[in-house]
C-alpha positions as CSV (number, residue, x, y, z in Angstrom):
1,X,-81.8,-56.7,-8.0
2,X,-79.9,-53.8,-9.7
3,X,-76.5,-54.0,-11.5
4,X,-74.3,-51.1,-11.1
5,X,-73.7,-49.2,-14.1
6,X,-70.8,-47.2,-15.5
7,X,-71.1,-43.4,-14.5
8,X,-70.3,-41.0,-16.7
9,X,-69.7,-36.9,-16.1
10,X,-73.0,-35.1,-15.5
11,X,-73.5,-37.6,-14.1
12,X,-74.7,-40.2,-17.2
13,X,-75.5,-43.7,-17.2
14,X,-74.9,-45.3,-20.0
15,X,-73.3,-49.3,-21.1
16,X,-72.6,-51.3,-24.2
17,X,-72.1,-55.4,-22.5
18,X,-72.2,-59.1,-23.9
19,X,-75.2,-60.6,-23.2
20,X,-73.2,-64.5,-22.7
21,X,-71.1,-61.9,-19.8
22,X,-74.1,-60.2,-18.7
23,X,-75.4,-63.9,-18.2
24,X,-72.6,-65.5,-16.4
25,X,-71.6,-62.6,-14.2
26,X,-75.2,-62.7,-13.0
27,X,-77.0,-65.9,-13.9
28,X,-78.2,-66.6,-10.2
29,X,-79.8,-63.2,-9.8
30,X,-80.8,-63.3,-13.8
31,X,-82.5,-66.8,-13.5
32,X,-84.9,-65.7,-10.9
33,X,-87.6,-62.3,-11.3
34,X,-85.9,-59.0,-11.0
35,X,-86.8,-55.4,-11.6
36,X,-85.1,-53.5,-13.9
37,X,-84.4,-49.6,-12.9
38,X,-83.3,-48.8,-15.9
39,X,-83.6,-49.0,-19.7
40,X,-82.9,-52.6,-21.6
41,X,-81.8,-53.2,-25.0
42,X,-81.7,-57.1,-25.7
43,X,-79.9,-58.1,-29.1
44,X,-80.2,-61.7,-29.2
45,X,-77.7,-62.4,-31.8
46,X,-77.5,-66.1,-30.8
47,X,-79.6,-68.9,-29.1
48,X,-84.0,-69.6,-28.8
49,X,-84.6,-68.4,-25.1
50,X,-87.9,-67.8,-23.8
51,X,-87.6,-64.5,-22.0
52,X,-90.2,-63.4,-19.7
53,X,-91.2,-60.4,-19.7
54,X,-93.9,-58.8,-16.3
55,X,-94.9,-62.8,-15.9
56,X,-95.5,-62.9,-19.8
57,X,-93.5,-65.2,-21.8
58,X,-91.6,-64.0,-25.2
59,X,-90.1,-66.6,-27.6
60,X,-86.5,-65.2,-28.9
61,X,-85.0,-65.7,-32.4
62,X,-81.5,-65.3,-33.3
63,X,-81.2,-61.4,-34.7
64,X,-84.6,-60.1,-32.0
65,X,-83.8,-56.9,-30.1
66,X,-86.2,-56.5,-27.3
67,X,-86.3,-53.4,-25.6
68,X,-87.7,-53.2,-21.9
69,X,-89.1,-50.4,-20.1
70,X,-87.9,-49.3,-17.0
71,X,-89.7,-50.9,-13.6
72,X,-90.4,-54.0,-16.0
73,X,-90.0,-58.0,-13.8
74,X,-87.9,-60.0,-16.3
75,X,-86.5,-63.3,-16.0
76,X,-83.5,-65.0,-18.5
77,X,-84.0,-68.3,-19.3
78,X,-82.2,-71.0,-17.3
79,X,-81.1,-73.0,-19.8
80,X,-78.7,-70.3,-21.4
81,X,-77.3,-70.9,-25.0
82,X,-77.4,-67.2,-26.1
83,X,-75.5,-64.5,-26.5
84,X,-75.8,-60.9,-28.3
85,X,-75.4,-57.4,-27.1
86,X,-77.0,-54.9,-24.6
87,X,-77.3,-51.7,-24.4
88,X,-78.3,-50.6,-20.7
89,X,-79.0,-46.5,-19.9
90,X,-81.3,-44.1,-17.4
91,X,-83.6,-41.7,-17.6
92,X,-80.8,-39.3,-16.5
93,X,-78.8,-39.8,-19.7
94,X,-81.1,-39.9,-22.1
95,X,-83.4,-37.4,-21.1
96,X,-81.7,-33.9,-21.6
97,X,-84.5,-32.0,-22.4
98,X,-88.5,-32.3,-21.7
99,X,-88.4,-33.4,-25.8
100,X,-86.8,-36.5,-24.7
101,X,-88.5,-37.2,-22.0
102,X,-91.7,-37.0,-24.2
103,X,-89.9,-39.1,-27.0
104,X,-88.7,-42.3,-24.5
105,X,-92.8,-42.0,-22.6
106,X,-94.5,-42.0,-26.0
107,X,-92.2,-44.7,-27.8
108,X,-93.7,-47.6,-29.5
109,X,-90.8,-49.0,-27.9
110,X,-90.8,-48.5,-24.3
111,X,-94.6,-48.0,-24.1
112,X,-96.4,-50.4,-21.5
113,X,-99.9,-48.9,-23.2
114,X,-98.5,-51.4,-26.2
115,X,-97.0,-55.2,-26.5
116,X,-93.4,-55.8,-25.2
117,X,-91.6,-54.4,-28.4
118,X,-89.5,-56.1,-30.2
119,X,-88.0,-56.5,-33.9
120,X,-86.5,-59.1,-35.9
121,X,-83.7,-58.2,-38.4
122,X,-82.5,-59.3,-40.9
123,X,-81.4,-57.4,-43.6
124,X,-81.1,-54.5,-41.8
125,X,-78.8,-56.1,-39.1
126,X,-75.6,-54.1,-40.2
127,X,-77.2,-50.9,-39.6
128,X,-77.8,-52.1,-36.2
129,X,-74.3,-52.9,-35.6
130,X,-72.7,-50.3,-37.4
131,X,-74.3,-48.0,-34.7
132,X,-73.7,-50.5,-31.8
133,X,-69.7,-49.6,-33.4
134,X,-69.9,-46.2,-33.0
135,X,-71.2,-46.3,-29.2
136,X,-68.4,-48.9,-28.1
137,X,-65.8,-46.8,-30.4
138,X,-66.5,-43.9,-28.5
139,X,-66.9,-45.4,-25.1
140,X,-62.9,-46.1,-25.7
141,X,-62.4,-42.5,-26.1
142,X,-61.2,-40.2,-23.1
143,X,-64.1,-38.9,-21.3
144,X,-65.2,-35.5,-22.0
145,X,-68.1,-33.1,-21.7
146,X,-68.8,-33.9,-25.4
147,X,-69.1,-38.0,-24.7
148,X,-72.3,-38.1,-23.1
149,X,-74.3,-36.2,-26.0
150,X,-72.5,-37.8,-28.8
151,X,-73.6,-41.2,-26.7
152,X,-77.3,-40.0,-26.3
153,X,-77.3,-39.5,-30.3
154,X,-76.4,-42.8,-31.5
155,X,-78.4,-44.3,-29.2
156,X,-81.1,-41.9,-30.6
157,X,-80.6,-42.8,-33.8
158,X,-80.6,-46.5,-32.7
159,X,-84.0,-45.9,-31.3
160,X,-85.3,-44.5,-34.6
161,X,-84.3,-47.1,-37.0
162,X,-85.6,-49.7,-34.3
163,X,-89.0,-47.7,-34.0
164,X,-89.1,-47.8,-38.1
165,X,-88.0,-51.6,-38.1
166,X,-91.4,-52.0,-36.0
167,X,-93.8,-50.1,-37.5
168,X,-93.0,-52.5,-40.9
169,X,-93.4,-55.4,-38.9
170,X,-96.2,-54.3,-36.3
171,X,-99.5,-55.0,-37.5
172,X,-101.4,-52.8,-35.3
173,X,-100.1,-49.6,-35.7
174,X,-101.3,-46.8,-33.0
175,X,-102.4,-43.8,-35.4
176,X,-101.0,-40.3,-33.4
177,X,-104.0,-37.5,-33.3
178,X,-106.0,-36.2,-30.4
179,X,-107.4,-39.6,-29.1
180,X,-103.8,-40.8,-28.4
181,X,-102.7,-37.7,-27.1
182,X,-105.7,-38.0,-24.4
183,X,-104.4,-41.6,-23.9
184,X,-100.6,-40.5,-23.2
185,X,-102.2,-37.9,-21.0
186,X,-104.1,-40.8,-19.5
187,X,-101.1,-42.5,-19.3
188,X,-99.1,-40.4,-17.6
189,X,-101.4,-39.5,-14.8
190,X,-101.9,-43.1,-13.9
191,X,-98.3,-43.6,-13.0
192,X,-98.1,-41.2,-10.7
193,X,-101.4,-42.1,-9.4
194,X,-102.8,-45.4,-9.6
195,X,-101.8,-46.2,-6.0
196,X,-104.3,-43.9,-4.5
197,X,-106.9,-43.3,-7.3
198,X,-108.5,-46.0,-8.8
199,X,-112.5,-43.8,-10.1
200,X,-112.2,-42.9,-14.3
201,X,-113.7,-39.6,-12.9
202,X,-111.0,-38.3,-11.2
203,X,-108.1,-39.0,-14.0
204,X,-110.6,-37.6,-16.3
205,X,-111.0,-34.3,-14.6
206,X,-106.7,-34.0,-13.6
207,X,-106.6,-33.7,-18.0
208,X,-109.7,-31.3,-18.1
209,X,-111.9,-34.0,-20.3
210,X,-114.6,-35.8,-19.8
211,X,-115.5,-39.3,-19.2
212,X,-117.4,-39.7,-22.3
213,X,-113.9,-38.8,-24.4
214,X,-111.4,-40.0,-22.1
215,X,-113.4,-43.3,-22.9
216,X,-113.9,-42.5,-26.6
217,X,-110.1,-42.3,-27.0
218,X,-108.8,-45.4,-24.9
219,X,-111.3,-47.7,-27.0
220,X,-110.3,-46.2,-30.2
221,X,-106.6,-46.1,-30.1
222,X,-106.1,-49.7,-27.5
223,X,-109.9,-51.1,-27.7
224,X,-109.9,-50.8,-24.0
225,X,-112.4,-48.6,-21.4
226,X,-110.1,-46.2,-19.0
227,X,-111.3,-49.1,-16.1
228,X,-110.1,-51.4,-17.8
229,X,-106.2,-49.4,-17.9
230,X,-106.4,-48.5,-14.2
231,X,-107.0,-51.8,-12.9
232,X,-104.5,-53.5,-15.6
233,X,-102.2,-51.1,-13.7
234,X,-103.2,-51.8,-10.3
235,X,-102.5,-55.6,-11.1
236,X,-99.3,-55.4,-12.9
237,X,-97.5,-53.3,-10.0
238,X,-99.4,-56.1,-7.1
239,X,-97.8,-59.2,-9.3
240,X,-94.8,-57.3,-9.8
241,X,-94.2,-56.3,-5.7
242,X,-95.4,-60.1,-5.1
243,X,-93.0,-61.5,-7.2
244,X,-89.9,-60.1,-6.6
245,X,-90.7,-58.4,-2.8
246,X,-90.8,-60.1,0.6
247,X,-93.6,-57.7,1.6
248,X,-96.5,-59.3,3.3
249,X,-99.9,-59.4,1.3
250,X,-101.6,-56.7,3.9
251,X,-98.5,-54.0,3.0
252,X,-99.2,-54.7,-0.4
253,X,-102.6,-54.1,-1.1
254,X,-101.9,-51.1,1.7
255,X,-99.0,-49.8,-0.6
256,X,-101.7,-49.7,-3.6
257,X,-104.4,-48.1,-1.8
258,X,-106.8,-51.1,-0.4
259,X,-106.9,-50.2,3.6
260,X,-108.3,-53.7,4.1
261,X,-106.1,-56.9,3.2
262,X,-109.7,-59.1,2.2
263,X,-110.7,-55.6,-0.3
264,X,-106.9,-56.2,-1.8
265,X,-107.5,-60.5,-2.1
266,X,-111.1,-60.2,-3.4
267,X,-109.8,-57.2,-6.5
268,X,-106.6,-59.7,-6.9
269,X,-108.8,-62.6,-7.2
270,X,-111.4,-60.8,-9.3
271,X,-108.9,-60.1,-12.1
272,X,-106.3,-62.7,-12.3
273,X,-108.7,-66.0,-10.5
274,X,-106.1,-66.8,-8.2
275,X,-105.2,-65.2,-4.5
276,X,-102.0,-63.2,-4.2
277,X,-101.1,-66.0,-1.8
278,X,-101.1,-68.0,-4.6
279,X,-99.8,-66.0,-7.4
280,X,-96.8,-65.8,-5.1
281,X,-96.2,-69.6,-4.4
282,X,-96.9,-69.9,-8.4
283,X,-93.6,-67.9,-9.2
284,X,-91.7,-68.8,-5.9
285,X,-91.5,-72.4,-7.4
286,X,-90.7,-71.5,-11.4
């Protein structure tokens, strides 16, 4: 499910909307698992919905922002009974230079390496919406060649005082030096390549390190072995095309690289005790 977006010259992609009117103009297609191609920011100003989150369950209090990468499932809670603001934008409009595209990949925000991100606020809720102002204020404004930049830095500056809000409240904070940079190198290699490569040896050799230190830097910084990342990968794209896809289980596992439907079922099975057949029929009914 996609919802079309307001265009803006360049072309940008940008919108401020209601969370209650994002809700009711789309509660059927909200209600039920749907990608995301974009960029989410939840404000839940309103309401305790449990929000779920790649087939992972967040509990909402009134005044949490919850920001969701693009690609993520999510699903709104049936029962309603919130409301708050979003902010919705692309890669496109954010991203002017290769600095932003490094900034949005490496945020503690939009970082699947890390939890699903979110603050509460409190005290610091009038900054929020001070800036949430400014980007509806100028949406109102004629169009112009200046509007998408001025757009892309309030949201920036959203982004930063939302990063800070979570690093006071974040208990395990990710220290920056060279064993995260090999992890965001990591990282960024395994998206383009986790359908087709699934051997430590080969991402280690595409960043010109070896397996020793690629390992060395994925335990330190996420306590995890590079394995352990590809196949968490692997798994979150199969429950995510099995969820919210009518493909069949044998152009699944074909789609991420298992020539053989009973390879795919026996690797499904291995990591998440339950068939894709299953997994399915588990989400079908929720």
């Amino acid at each position: 499910m996609e919802y079309k977006i307001k265009k803006y010259t360049m072309p940008q992609e940008f919108e401020l909307i209601g969370i209650e009117q994002l809700y009711n103009d789309n509660s059927d297609k909200l209600t039920t698992l749907h990608r995301i191609g974009f960029y989410h920011i939840l404000w839940f100003q309103k309401g305790n919905p449990t929000h779920l989150v790649d087939f992972n369950p967040v509990k909402i209090k009134p005044n949490t922002i919850l920001f969701l990468n693009k690609d993520t499932v999510q699903r709104f809670d049936k029962k309603g009974g919130f409301d708050g603001k979003a902010i919705l934008f692309t890669d496109s409009f954010f991203c002017k230079t290769e600095t932003d595209t490094k900034y949005l990949r490496s945020s503690i925000l939009f970082n699947n390496l890390f939890s699903v991100a979110q603050i509460q606020i409190s005290e610091t809720a009038s900054l929020f919406a001070d800036l949430f102002k400014l980007m509806d204020e100028e949406l109102k404004n004629q169009s112009d060649s200046s509007q998408p930049y001025i757009l892309k830095n309030l949201l920036h500056n959203f982004l930063l005082l939302s990063e800070r809000e979570r690093q006071k409240q974040d208990v395990t904070e990710i220290k920056k030096g060279p064993d995260f940079d090999y992890v965001m190198l990591f990282k960024d290699v395994l998206e383009t390549n986790f359908r087709k490569l699934k051997q430590v040896s080969s991402y280690a050799k595409m960043i010109s390190v070896t397996e020793k230190r690629l390992n060395q830097a994925t335990q330190k910084t996420l306590d995890k072995s590079p394995k352990q990342m590809i196949d968490e990968r692997v798994m979150l794209e199969a429950k995510r095309l099995l969820a919210h896809t009518n493909e069949s289980i044998k152009e699944i596992g074909f789609d991420l690289g298992f020539d053989e439907p009973t390879n795919f079922i026996k690797y499904f099975r291995k990591h998440n005790s339950s068939t894709p057949v299953e997994f399915r029929k588990q989400f079908a009914s929720a």
